[in-house]
N, C-alpha and C positions, 0 to 999 in steps of 0.2 A: 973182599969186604965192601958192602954198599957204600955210598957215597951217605954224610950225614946227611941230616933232612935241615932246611935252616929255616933259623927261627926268624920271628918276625922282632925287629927292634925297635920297640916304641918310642926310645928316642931321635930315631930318625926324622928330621924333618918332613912334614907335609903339608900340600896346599888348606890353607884356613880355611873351615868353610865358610862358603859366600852368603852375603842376603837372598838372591835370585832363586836360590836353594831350598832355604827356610820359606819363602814366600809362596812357591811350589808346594813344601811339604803342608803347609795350612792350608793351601787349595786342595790338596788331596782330599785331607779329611773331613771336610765342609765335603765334598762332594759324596765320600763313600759315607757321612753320618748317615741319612738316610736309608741305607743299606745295614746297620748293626741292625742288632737284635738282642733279646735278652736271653742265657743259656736260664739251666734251672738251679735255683739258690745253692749253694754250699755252706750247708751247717756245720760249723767250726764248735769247737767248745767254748767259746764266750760270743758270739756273734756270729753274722750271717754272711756271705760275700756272694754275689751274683756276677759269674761271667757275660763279657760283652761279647758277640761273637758278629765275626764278617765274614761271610762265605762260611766255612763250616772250622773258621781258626777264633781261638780268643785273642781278642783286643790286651786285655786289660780284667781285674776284678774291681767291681763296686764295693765296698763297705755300706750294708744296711744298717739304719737303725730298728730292730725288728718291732719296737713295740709303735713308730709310727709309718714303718714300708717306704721313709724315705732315704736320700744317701745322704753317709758320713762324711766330711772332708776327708782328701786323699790322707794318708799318715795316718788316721785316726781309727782303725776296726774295730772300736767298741768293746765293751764290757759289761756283756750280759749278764747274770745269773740263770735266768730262769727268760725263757721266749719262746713264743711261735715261729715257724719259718713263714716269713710272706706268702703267699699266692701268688705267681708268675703275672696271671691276671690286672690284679694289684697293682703292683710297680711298672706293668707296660708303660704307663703314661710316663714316666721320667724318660725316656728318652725320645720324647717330642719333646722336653723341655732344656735335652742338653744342648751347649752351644759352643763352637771351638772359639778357644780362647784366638787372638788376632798375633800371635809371639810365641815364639819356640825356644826349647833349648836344644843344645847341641852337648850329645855324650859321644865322650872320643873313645872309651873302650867301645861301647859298640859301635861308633861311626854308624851313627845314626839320630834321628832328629825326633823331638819326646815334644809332643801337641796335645797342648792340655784342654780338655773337654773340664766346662763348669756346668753345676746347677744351680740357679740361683745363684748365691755368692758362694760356694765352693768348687772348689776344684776338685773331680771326682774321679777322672780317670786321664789316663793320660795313652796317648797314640802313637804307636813307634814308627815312623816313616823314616824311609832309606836315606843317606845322604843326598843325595840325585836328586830326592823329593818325587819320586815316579811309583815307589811301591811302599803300600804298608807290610811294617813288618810283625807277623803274629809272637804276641806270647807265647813260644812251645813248649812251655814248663804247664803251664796252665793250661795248653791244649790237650797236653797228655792227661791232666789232673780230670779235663771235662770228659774224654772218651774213656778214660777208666773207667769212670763212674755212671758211662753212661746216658750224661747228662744232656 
């Protein structure tokens, strides 16, 4: 009979993570903004959502507001009836205007560090970088969702 396989025990003690970490992880994505891009909208049944994508991974989705093509605060995707989907064209310019928030949070399930991108006064999406602060890490729920479709 195999040996079991062991589990990981979340009560175990682990090193905190540091600021040095966090201060990295917001270099990061200051550095790779530049580098998103905007995938093509996803029409949901009351609202719009637009993948961010880095390399050919999603970031994160936007919440649009479709009757004026700009973003929702995070939390909030909207409650359409009746819309247009934006033009990709359109909402290019929001992200020359997003900008990483300067403070991070730390999620211990995924150990990993959640960098919040604003527009204006919202906070629209948010960037998952590794504890380490060296790699972003992709939505792959959302990546699958975008090359299923295509997108």
């Amino acid at each position: 009979m195999p040996a079991p396989i062991p589990l990981i025990d979340r009560r175990r003690r682990r090193e905190p993570p540091r600021e040095d970490e966090a201060k990295k992880a917001i270099e990061l994505v200051k550095e790779a903004l530049p580098l998103f891009r905007l995938g093509s909208p996803i029409r949901r049944p009351d609202g719009v959502d637009v993948p961010v994508l880095y390399l050919d991974f999603a970031i994160d989705r936007m919440h649009l507001n479709p009757e004026t093509g700009t973003p929702l605060p995070k939390g909030f995707p909207g409650h359409f009836e009746r819309f247009e989907c934006p033009d990709i064209k359109d909402i290019s310019k929001i992200l020359d205007e997003l900008r990483v928030i300067d403070a991070c949070e730390f999620r211990e399930p995924e150990d990993c560090w959640i960098v919040p991108l604003a527009w204006k006064g919202f906070i629209v999406l948010h960037a998952r970088v590794s504890r380490n602060g060296e790699e972003l890490v992709p939505d792959y729920a959302l990546t699958d969702e975008v090359r299923r479709h295509g997108l």
